[in-house]
N, C-alpha and C positions, 0 to 999 in steps of 0.2 A: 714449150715456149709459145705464148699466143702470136697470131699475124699481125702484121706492122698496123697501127690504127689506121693511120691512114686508107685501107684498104677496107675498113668495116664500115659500115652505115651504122650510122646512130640509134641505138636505142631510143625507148620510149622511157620514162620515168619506170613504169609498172613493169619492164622487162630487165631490170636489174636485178641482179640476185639479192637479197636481202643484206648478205654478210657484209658485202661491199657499200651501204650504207649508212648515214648516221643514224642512230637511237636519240631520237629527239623524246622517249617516252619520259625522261626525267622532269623533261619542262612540261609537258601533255601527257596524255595516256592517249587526247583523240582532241579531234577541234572542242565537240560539245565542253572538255574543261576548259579549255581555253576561251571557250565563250563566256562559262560564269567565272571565270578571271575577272572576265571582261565589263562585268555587270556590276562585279566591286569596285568600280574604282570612286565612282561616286564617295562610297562609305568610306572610302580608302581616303580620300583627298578631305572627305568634312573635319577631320581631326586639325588636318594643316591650315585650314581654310577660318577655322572657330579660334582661331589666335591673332589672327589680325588687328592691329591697336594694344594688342596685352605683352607685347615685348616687350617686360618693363624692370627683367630681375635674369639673373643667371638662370634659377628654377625654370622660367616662361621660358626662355630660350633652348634650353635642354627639350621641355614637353615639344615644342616645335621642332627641333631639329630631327627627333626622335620620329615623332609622325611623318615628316618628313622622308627620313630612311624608309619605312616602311614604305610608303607610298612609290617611293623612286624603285623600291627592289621591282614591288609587283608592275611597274610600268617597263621597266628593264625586262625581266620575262616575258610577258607578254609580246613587247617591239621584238625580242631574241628570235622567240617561236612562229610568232609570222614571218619575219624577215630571214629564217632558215628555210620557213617552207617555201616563201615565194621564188627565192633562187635555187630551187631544185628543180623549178618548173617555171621558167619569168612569164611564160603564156597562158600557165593555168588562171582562169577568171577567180577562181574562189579564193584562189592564192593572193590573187594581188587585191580583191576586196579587203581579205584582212589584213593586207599591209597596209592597205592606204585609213580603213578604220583605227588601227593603230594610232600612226602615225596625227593622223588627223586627232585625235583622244590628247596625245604627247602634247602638241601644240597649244589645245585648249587649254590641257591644264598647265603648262607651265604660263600661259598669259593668268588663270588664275590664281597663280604664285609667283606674280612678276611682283608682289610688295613686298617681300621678305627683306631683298636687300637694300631697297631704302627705305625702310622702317629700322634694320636696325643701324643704318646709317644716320638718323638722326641722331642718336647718340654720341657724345663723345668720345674719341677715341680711348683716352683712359678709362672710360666706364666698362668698354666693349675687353679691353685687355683685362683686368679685371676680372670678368665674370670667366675670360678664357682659363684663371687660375682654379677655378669651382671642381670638385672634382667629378660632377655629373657631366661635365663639360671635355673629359679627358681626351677622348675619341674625337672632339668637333674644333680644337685648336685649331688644325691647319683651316680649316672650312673657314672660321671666323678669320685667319691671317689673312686668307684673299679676299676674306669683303673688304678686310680693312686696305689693304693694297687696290681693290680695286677701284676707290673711291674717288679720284681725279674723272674716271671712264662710266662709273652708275649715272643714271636717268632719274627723272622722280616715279613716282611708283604707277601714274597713270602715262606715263611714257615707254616705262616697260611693260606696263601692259600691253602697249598697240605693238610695242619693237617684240616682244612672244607670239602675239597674235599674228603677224607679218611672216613669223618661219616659216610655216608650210609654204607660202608661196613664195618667198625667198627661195624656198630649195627647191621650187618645181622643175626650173632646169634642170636639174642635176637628173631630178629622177624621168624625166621628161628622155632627157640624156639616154640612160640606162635601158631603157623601156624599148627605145628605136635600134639601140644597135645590140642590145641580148635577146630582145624579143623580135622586133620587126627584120631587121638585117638580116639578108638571107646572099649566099656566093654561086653560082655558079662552079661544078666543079672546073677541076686543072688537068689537062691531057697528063698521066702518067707516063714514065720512061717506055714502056710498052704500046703507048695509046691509050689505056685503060684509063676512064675516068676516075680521078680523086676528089671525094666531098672536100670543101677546103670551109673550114670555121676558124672564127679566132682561139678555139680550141687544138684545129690541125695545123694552122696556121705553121708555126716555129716547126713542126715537124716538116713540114714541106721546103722549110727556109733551111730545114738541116739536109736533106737531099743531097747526096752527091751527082744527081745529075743539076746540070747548071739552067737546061731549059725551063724544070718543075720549079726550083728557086724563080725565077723569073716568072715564069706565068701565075706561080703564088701570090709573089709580091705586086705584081702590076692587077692582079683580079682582085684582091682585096683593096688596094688602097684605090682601086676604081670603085666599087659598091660606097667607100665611105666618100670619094669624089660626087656622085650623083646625091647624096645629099649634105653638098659641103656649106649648100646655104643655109640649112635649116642648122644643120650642128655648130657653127657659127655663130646662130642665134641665140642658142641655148649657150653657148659659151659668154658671148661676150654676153648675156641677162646673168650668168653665174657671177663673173666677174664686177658688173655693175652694183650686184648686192653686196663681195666684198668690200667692196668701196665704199656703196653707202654704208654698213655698218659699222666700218671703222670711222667713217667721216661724222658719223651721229654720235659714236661713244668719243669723240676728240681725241682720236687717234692722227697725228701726224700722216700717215701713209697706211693704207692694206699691210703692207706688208710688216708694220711694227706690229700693228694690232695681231695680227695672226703667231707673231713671235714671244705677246706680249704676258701669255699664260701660263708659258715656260719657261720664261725668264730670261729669253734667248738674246742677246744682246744682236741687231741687225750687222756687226761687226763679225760675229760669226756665222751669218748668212753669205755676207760679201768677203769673207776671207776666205773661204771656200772657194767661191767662184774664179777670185782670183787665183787661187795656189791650184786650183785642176785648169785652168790657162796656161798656167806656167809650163804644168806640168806635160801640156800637149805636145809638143816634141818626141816624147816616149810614147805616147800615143799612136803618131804616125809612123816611130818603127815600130811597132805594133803590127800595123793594118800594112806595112809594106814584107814583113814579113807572111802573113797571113797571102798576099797576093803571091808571095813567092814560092808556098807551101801548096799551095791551091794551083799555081802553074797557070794562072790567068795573065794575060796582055794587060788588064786592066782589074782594077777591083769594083765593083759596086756593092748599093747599098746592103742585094740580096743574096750575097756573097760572104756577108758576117757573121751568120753561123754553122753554114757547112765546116760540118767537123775537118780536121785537119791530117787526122788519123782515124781515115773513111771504116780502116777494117776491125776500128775499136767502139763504133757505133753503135756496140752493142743493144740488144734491149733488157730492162732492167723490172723483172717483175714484182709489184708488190712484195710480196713473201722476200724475195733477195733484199730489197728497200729496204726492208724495217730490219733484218736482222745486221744490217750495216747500221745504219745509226742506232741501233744497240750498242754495239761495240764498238762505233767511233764517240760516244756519249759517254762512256765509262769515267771520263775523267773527271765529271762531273758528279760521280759517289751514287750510293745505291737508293737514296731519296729521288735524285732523278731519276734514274733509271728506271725506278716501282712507278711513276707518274708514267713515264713512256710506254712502257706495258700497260697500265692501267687504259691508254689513250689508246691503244690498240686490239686488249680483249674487251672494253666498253663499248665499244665501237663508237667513238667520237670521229671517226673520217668519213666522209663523202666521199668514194676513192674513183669513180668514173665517169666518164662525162655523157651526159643524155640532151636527147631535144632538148634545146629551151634553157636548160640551164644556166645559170649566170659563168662567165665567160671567166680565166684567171682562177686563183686560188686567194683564200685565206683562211682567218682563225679567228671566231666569233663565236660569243657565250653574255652569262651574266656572273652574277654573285652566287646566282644560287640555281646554276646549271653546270655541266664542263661545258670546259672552253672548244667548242668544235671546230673541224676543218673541214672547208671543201676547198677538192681539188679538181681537175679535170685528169687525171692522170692517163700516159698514154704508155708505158712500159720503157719510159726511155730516159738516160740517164739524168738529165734537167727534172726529169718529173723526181725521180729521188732525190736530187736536190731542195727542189720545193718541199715535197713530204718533209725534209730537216730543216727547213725553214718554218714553214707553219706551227710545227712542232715546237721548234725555240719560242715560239710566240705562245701556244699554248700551254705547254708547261711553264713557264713565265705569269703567264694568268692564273695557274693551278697553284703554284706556291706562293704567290703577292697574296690571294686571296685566302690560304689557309693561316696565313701571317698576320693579317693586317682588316682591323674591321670594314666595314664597307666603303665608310667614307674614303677612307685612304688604302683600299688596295687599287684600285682603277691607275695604272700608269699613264702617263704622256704617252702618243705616238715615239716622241723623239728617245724616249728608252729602246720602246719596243723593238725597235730594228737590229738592236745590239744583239737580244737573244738572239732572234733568228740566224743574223748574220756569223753569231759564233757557232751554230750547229753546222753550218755549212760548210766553214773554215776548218772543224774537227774531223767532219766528213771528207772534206779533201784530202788534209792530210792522215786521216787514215786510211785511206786507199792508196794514197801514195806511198806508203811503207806498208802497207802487206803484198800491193804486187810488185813481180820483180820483172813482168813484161816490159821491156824498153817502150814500145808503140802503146800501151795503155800508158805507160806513166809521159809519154809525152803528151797523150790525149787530155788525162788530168792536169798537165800545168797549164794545156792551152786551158781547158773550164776555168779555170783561175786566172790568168789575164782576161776571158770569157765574165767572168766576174770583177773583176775592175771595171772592164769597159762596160757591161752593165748596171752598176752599181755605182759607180763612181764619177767615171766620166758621161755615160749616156744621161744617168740622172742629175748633175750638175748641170748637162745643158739645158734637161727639163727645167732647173731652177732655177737656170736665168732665164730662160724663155719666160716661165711663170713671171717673173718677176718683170719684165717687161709688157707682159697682159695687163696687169694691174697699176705701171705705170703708164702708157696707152689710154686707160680706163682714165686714170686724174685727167691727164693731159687733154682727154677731149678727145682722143681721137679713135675714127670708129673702125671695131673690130671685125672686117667685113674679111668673105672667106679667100678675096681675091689677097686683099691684104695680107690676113696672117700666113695665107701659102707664101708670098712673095719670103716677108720673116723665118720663115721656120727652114725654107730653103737655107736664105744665107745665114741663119745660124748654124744649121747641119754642116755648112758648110766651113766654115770655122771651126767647129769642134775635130771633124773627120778630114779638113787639110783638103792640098791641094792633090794628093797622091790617091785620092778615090774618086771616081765617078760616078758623080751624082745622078741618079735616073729623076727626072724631076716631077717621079710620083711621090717622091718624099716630101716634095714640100706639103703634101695632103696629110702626112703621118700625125699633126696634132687633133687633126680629127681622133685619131681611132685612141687617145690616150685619156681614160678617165680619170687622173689623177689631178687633170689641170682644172677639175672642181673639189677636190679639195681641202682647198684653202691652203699654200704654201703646205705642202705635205712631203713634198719630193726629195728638198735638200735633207731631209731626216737618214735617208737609206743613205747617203753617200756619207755624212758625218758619223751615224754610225757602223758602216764600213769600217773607215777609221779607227774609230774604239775596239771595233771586234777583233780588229788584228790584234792588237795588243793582249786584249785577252787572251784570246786562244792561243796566242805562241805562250803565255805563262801558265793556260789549263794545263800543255801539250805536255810541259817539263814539270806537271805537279805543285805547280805556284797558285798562291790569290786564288785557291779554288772556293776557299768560305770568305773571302771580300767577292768575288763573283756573285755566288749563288748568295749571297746577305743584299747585293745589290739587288738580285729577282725579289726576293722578296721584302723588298721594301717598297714594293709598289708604286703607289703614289705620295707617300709620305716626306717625302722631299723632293724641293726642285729639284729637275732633271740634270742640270750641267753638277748641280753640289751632286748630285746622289753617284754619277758618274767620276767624278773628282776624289768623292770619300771609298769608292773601290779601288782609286791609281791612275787613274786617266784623264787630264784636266783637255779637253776638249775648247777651251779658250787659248792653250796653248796651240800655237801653227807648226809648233814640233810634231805632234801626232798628225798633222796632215802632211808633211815632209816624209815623217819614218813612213807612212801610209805609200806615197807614192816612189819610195826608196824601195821598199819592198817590193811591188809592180818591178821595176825596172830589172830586180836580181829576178825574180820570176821569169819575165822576159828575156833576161841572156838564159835563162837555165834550157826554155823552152828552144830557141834557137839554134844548142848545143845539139839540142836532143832530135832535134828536126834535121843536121846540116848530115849531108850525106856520108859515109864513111871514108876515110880516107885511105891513100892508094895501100 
């Protein structure tokens, strides 16, 4: 068994073992190919570029759409392969050149193919439906449905030009963002239970928060959300300019609000944004016997912030290595048939994981690829049970990518976000409950139901509050009023404070915590995990008993080929319905008395 991370000093990129890395050689063999990638894209783009004014027949629009694909794959690789290598190292120089050469590349050429869709917007709409009937046209149907949908919100063609031309520095906060707290942001370590100093990163962070000593919790939480304090003006900055650009782009494409526009791709009606909000409100009273339990488990006077994920069942804290990890979502994934399963394996002797964390490295976990790479993950893993968690989360995400795209042409494998959290969410929910029924330790299986209220209140209720928080940033932003860091401290306090009751004690270094959260760039991204929470439950209690496992896996792989709520709907799950947010937090509540039982002392 390795020593607890916390206790090792970080590697260097070059001091990792190989195994434990990703094989990025599919997309590269070395930078030199990816530089004459790089060199094409000129030849690449003249094909889409030489049809300009000639959209004039079904055939013209095929040859375009056609060059098109091709162009967007080799820009999709190219963005995939720098943008893996610069987060293995956010400091390495060479690394972030080719991101931002990329990136910068991205930008040009889509202002030079910001006429596509109003050129063929000029058209009549019967014409354009129409040619969607052509049968060179099979594959580009959906494509053509949302120009046509999108047509209230298009620009004319030298307006989208300057609105393409404008990305890159629209998005510089973000990466601006990124850049200061994965690259520049540096902590102080934390005195350990012995004395002994602990390196504390956004990497060690949660392991320090899981500490059963209470002092290491606390000088974790207060030394980090200090470092993001001392620069809570600048990151304010960069926030409230991310948030300005929401605005402006929805206010230029005549969009009502930020937040329809950002709903408006998915079909998402703002009804199921704010129905959420409200039914995880309602639902806070379960909540707070939640966190009143948790104080009572933990044997505190008082509960705070840094108090909410010390395990509960200190002597089940085990560590969870790689190798143990994966042979558990093997066999908690079985129910999902042996098409899955060969993808899982494949993700694990291919070596599609990042599996440790180094200097510099981008900070969190996820799953990112193209069309015509695997779907990779990086992780920061630290041997500890959260981290197998993630590993079966990324996982759902990636094999979700693996089978949309051996399904579905290019156009339409690419899913919404708002699918995507379903995978993930159901691997973790199979993962629970198959540890829950193969052990028979009372103190393990109580440790797993707490991960499981553990996972509500992260997924559910922590990120609900993110989403009306968000949702508040961007009405703020209309309203005129400015997003300064004294402000949004003062808000994010008495929001936390609302969601987590009167029955915790608030340390009020928490009102600095939306500093350190990159999701609130973006773009309404947050309420996705918590609605499909929701769905995943459902799923996975019917994978568990052998049900809808081919409307499941028919929903992966159908990628992007339908809106997100139908595609969800045509598996079993109508997520316009507030019954699935009901049975969602009805289930919480049996969880919560289970856990209760399993914690309350034995009787005489």
């Amino acid at each position: 068994m390795s020593p607890p991370a916390e206790s090792v000093a970080l590697p260097t990129r070059r001091e990792l073992p190989e195994d434990l890395t990703w094989d990025l050689t599919p997309l590269y063999a070395a930078p030199e190919a990816w530089e004459a990638d790089f060199a094409r894209l000129d030849a690449a783009a003249a094909p889409v570029l030489a049809m300009q004014g000639k959209l004039d027949s079904a055939a013209a629009v095929a040859q375009l759409l056609a060059a098109e694909t091709a162009l967007d794959r080799l820009l999709e690789k190219l963005h995939t392969y720098a943008h893996l290598r610069h987060d293995e190292d956010t400091a390495d120089d060479a690394c972030q050149v080719r991101d931002a050469r990329i990136r910068a590349r991205y930008t040009e050429i889509a202002s030079q193919c910001a006429w596509i869709t109003p050129e063929l917007l000029t058209h009549p709409e019967a014409e354009i439906r129409a040619w969607m009937e052509a049968p060179e046209l099979k594959d580009c149907r959906r494509t053509l449905l949302k120009v046509l949908r999108n047509k209230p919100h298009v620009l004319s063609a030298a307006e989208e030009t300057l609105l393409a031309r404008s990305a890159e520095v629209l998005a510089a906060p973000e990466q601006t963002y990124g850049l200061l707290t994965n690259a520049d942001l540096a902590f102080p370590d934390v005195p350990g239970p012995d004395g002994q100093p602990l390196p504390l990163t956004e990497g060690t962070y949660r392991a320090h928060l899981e500490n059963p000593d209470r002092g290491v919790r606390k000088a974790a939480f207060e030394t980090l959300l200090a470092g993001y304090g001392k620069l809570q003006n600048t990151i304010a900055s960069t926030l409230s300019a991310t948030i300005k650009a929401h605005v402006y782009v929805a206010q230029v494409r005549q969009f009502p609000t930020a937040l329809e526009a950002a709903l408006f791709d998915d079909q998402v009606p703002v009804a199921v944004y704010d129905g959420l909000i409200s039914a995880t409100r309602e639902a806070l009273p379960a909540f707070h016997r939640y966190l009143d339990l948790r104080k009572r488990a933990l044997g505190l006077p008082d509960l705070d912030m840094y108090d909410l994920y010390a395990p509960l069942v200190p002597s089940c804290a085990a560590q969870v290595p790689m190798a143990e990890a994966r042979e558990w979502i093997l066999a908690a994934c079985e129910p999902l048939g042996a098409d899955y399963a060969g993808a899982l394996r494949t993700a694990f002797a291919a070596r599609w994981i990042d599996w440790p964390e180094n200097k510099g490295k981008r900070s969190g976990a996820y799953s990112s690829g193209c069309y015509d790479s695997p779907p990779y993950l990086l992780l920061n893993y630290h041997d500890r049970l959260d981290d197998a968690f993630t590993l079966a989360h990324e996982l759902g995400h990636s094999i979700h990518t693996w089978l949309a795209n051996r399904a579905q042409p290019h156009r339409m494998a690419h899913y919404p976000v708002f699918l995507a959290e379903i995978a993930s969410t159901v691997n973790e929910l199979l993962l629970t409950h198959h540890l829950l029924a193969r052990k028979d330790d009372a103190a393990f299986r109580a440790h797993l139901l707490n991960h499981l209220c553990d996972s509500f209140k992260g997924t559910v209720f922590r990120q609900t509050m993110f989403a009306e928080f968000e949702r508040d940033l961007h009405r703020w932003e209309e309203e005129g009023t400015p997003l300064t860091a004294e402000f949004l401290r003062g808000q994010y306090y008495e929001m936390n404070q609302k969601y987590y009751g009167p029955g915790i004690a608030a340390h009020p270094a928490i009102g600095l915590e939306w500093a350190r959260i990159p999701h609130f760039y973006y773009d309404f991204y947050v309420y996705k995990y918590a609605t499909s929470f929701c769905a995943a439950l459902v799923f996975a209690r019917r994978l568990r008993a052998g049900e809808g496992v081919d409307a499941y896996l028919g929903l992966l792989r159908a990628g992007g080929s339908r809106d997100p709520l139908e595609a969800v709907a045509a598996a079993g799950v109508d997520l316009r319905d507030a019954g699935v947010l009901r049975e969602a937090f009805a289930e919480f509540g049996a969880v919560l008395a289970e856990l209760d039982a399993a914690l309350a002392p034995p009787g005489p």
